[in-house]
N, C-alpha and C positions, 0 to 999 in steps of 0.2 A: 504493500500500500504506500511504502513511503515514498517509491519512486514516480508514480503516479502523483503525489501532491508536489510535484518538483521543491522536494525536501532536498538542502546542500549540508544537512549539518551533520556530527559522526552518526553511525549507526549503533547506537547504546547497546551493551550488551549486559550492562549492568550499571546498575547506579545506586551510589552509598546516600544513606540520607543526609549525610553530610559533607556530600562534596557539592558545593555550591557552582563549579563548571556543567557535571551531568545535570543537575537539576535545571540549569541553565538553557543548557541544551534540552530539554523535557518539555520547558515551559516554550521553545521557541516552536518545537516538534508537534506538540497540541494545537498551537495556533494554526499550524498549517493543517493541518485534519480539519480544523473547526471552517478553515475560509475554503479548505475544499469543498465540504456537507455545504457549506451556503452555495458560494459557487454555483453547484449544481444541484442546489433544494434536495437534496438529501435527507429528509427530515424525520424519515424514520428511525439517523442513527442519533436523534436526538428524543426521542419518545414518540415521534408523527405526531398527524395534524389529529385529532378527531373528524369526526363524519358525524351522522345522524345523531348521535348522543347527545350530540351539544345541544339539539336542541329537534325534539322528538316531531314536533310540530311542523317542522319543515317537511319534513320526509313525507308526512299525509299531508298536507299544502301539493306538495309536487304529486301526489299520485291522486287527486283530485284536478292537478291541471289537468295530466294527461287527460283523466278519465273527458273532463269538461270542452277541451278542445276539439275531439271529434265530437258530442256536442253540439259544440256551436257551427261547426260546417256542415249538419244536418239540418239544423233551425235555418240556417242565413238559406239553406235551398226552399224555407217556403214563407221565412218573412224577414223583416230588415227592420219588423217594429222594437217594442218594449221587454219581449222575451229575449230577444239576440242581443239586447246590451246588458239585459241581465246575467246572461248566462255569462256574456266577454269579460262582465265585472267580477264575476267572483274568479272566473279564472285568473286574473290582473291578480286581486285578492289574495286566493289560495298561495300565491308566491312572496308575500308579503313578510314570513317568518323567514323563509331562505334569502332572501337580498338584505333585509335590515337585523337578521337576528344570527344567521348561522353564519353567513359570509363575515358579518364583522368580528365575530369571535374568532374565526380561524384566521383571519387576518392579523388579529392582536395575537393571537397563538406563533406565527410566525416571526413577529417582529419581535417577539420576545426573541426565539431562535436569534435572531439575526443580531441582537445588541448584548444578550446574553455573553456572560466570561467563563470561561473554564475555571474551578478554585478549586485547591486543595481543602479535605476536611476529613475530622478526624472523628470517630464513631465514639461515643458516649455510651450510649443502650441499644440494644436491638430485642427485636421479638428473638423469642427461641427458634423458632421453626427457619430466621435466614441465615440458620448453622445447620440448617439437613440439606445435602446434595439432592435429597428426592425432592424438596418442596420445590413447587411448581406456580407456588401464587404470589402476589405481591406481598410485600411485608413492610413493615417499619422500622425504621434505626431514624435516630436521634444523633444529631454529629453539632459538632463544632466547627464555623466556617470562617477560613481567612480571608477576607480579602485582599485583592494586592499580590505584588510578586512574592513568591514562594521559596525568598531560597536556604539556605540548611538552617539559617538563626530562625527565622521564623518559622519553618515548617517543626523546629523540636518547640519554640514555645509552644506553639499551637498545639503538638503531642502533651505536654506537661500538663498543660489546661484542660485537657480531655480527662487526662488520666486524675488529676485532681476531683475533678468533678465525677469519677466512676470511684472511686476512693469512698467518697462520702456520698453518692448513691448507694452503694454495698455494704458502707456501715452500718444504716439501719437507725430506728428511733428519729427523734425530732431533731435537724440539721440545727448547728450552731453558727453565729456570726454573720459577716455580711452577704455571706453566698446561700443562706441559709431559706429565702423566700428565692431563689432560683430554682435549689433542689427539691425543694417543696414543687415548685412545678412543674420539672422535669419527670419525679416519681408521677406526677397525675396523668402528667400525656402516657409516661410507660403503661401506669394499671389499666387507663380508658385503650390503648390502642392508639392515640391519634396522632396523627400524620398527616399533611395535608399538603408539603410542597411549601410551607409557611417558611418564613426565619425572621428573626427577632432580637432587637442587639441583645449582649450576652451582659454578664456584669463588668463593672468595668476593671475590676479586681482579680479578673481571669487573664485578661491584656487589655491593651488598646485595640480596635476595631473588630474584634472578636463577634463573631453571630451564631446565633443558637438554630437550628434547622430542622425540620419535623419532618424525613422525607420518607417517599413510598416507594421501595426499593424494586426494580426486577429480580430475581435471581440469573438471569440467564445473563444480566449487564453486568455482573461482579466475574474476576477471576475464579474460575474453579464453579461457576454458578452456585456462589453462596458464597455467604459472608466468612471470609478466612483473613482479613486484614482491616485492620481498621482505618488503615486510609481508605479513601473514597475518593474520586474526582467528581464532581456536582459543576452542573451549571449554574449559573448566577447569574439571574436579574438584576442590576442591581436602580433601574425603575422603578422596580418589583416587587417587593418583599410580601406580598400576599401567596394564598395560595395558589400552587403551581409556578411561582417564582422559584425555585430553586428544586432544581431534579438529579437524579445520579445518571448519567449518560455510560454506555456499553462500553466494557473496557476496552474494545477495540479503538476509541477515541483518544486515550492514556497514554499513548508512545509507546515506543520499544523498549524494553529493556526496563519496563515498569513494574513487571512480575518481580524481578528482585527487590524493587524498592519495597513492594509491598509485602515481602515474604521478612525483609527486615522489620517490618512493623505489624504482628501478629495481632488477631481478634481473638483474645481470652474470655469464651464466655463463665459469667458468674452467677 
């Protein structure tokens, strides 16, 4: 793939989390996958656009045009009165949720793609089930997101801040101190399940620009299809911070020579 993105930089074959050249090279090698997928709207190796879902009402909108349009070429062969504008009107009508409702969402869905960053982030909590190689369904992890360049100072604070925060997620009992109404609300998304593509600044006693992220994981987009590392790569809105602002994108997006980074930085579940 990389020779396809007219990629010049080495071919990684490994990369320490601490060497801030490969990392260097990582974050240049990502951007070229990322302007490839735009490029040529590739958008499934970003999560795809949705269809019908977005919004169910378009779907029977449209299959009421069709039905409506032969229709009105049956009416117009015996009159040009009050019934033929009726019938043209609702079929005008029936399109009404697809032009003003499904198009602009998939619209803003895409432009998210298109301004969206690749960032590193590091896993907090997950459900149990995105450590079994058989699951097959979406799941939830809980991560820590940087933004900004990534390279070894930042990518280990960013790890420290994680691991602080699963420290005293895994203690147990009523957290203490200033992190302590964070962990409070980290445990509640864990017990509720919820995930939603959200992220939400983090405290500020974790780092400086630190973000907390609620995402809905594929299995099939993680190395090994499940969660075996706690890095992550996510996109980033950073327009965005609602839900579906922030997604874990297929580790074929990740570079080469990514598998070691992430084998240096293991997902210990507790």
């Amino acid at each position: 793939m990389a020779e396809s993105l007219n990629w010049r930089g080495p071919a990684l074959q490994r990369i320490d989390p601490g060497d801030d050249e490969a990392l260097g090279h990582l974050r240049n090698e990502q951007r070229a996958r990322l302007q490839f997928v735009r490029d040529h709207a590739l958008w499934e190796w970003l999560g795809g656009v949705p269809g019908w879902e977005l919004c169910m009402s378009a779907l029977w909108g449209t299959i009421a045009f069709l039905g409506l349009v032969p229709v009105a070429i049956l009416t117009a062969g015996f009159t040009r009165g009050p019934v033929l504008i009726a019938i043209c009107a609702l079929a005008v009508a029936a399109l009404v949720p697809q032009l003003f409702v499904l198009l602009p969402r998939q619209r803003r869905i895409v432009a998210r793609y298109r301004r969206a960053e690749l960032q590193p982030a590091i896993a907090i909590a997950a459900e149990p089930e995105a450590c079994d190689p058989q699951n097959e369904l979406l799941r939830s992890v809980w991560a820590l997101v940087a933004p900004g360049p990534a390279d070894a100072a930042a990518l280990r604070a960013l790890d420290a801040a994680a691991q602080k925060v699963r420290q005293m997620l895994a203690a147990g009992g009523t957290p203490a101190g200033e992190l302590a109404p964070f962990v409070t609300a980290v445990r509640g998304d864990v017990a509720a399940r919820a995930a939603d593509g959200a992220r939400m600044p983090a405290p500020a006693a974790l780092g400086r620009g630190l973000e907390y992220a609620r995402l809905r994981v594929s299995p099939n987009y993680l190395p090994g299809d499940c969660l075996r590392s706690r890095l992550l790569f996510v996109l980033r809105d950073p327009a965005d911070a609602g839900p579906g602002g922030t997604r874990v994108v297929q580790s074929s997006m990740w570079g080469e020579g990514v598998d070691t980074l992430c084998a240096a930085m293991p997902w210990v579940a507790r």
